[in-house]
N, C-alpha and C positions, 0 to 999 in steps of 0.2 A: 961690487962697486961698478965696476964695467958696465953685467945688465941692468942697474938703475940709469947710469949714464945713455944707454942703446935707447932705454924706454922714455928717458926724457926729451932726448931729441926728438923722438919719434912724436911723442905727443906734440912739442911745440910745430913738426911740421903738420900735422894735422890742424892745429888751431890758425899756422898761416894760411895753410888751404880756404878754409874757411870762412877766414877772415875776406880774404880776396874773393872768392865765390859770391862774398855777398855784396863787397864794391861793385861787381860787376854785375849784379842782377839792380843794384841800386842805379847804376850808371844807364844799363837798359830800359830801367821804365822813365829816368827821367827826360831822354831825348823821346820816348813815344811823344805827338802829337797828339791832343784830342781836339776830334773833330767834330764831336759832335756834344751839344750841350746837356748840361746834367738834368734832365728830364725825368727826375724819378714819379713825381706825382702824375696820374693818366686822370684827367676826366673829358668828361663828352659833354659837351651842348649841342640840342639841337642837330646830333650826330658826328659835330666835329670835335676832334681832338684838341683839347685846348689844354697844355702842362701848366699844373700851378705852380709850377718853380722858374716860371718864364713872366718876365714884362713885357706888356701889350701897349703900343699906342692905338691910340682909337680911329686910325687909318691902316690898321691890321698889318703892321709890321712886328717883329718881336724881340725882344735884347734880352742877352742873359750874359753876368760878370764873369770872365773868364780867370781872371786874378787883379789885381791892385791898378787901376785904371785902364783894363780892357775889356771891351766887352766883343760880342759875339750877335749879329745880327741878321735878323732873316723876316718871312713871312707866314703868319699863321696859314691855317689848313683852309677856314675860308676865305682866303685870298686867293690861298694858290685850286682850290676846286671851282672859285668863279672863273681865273683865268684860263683855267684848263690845258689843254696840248697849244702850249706857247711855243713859238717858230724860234726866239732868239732872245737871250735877255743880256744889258749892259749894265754895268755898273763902276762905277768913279774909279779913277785910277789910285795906288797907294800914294800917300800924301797930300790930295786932295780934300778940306775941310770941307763938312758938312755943318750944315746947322740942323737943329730939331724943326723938325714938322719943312725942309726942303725936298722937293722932287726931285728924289735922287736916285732910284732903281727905276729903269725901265725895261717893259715887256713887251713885244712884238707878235702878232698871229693875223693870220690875212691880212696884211699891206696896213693893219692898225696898231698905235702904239697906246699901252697903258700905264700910269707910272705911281709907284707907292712913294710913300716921303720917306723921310731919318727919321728913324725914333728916338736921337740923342742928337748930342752936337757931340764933332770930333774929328778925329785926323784919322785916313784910313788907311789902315795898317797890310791890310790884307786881303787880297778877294779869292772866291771858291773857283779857282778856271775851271775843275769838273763841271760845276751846273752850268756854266756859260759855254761847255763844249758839250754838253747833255744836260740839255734841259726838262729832259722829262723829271730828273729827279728832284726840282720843284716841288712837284705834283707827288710823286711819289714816298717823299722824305721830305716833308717842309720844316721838321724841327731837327733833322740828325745832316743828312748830308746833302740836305738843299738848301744848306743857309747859305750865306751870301756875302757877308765883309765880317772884318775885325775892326774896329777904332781904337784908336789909343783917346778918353776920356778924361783928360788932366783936371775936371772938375767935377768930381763924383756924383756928387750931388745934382748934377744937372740931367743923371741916366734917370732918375724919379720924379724930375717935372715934368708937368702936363701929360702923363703916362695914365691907362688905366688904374685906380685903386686896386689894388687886390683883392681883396673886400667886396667889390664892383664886377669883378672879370665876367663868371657867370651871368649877370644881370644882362651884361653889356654887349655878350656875345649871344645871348638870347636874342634881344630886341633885335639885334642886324637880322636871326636869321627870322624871326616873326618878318621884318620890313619886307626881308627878301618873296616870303613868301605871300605877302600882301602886293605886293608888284603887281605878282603871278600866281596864281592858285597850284597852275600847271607845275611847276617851280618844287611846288612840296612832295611831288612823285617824284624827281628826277633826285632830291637831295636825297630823299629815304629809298633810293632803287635798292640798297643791297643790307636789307636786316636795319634799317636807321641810320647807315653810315652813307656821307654824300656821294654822288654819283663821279666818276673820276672827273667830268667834263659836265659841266652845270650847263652852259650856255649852250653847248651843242645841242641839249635838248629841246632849244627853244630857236629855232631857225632866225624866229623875227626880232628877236632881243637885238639890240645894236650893244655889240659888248662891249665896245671901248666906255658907251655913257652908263652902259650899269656898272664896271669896274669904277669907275670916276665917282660914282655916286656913294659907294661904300670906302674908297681907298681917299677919299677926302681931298679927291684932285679935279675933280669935274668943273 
């Protein structure tokens, strides 16, 4: 009787053990932060990366829902390979309401400012101070950890108005980079310098490009 009794306790500590072990890896992963958005689809247009699990407005910013009215916002790849080595970038402070399609990110490189819109309306919740104290990761990470704000979104349905189709993305990001390269012929070496994938710095290849009005012309701000 004894050792059923020694063996039963024993088990039940084993099962508290356990029990708790797993509170506590539960408790662990729920405070991690994710920073970066769920990107599992990779396709390429035109050399650039463009995730099919992200919304695009067609002033090349991108939103993707982070859970039940937030979302997660930044800039596609050919936005951030036209702007290239930006000196400084700002963006609206938390609390700050944006509207869709406002000028609301701005970029900074030689004494010129460039500026993408909202791709949603909303109230913003949160901005990346990594990219705005290193900018290069932009350029580097435009979909993982060069995005740029959170909003809180209270009307869902307003993150899929006026947004590229999905349906559409591929099409849509085609024609930008045919336009781009109709500009400039020169333009289609620089993007495809390394195996088809854009050049870090597009404009730097082209001394005479005034960059502020070619950003403007694709970022739907000009």
């Amino acid at each position: 009787m004894t050792v059923l009794l020694v063996l039963a306790t024993f088990l039940v500590f084993i099962v508290l053990d356990y029990v708790m072990h797993r509170q506590r890896e539960v408790a662990t992963v729920a405070v991690v932060p994710r920073t970066m958005p769920a990107a599992s689809g990779r396709e390429y247009v035109g050399g650039f990366l463009v995730p099919e699990d992200l919304s695009y407005h067609p002033g090349h910013s991108w939103l993707v829902r982070e859970r039940k009215n937030v979302v997660r916002v930044g800039v596609d790849e050919f936005a951030a390979a036209l702007m290239g080595k930006v000196d400084k970038i700002t963006v609206p402070s938390p609390g700050q309401w944006l509207r869709q399609g406002q000028n609301a990110l701005s970029f900074y490189r030689g004494g010129q400012e460039t500026q993408l819109v909202s791709p949603t309306e909303g109230e913003v919740l949160e901005v990346n101070s990594d990219v705005l104290h290193n900018p290069a990761l932009l350029r580097g990470d435009p979909y993982g950890q060069g995005w740029l704000l959170t909003l809180n979104v209270p009307d869902e349905v307003s993150t899929t108005r006026n947004l590229v189709p999905r349906h559409l993305v591929a099409a849509w990001m085609r024609d930008a980079v045919e336009r781009l390269y109709a500009r400039q012929p020169l333009l289609a070496g620089a993007v495809a310098a390394d195996g088809g994938r854009p050049a870090e710095d597009i404009t730097a290849e082209l001394p005479n490009v005034d960059w502020k009005k070619l950003t403007g012309e694709f970022f739907l701000t000009a």
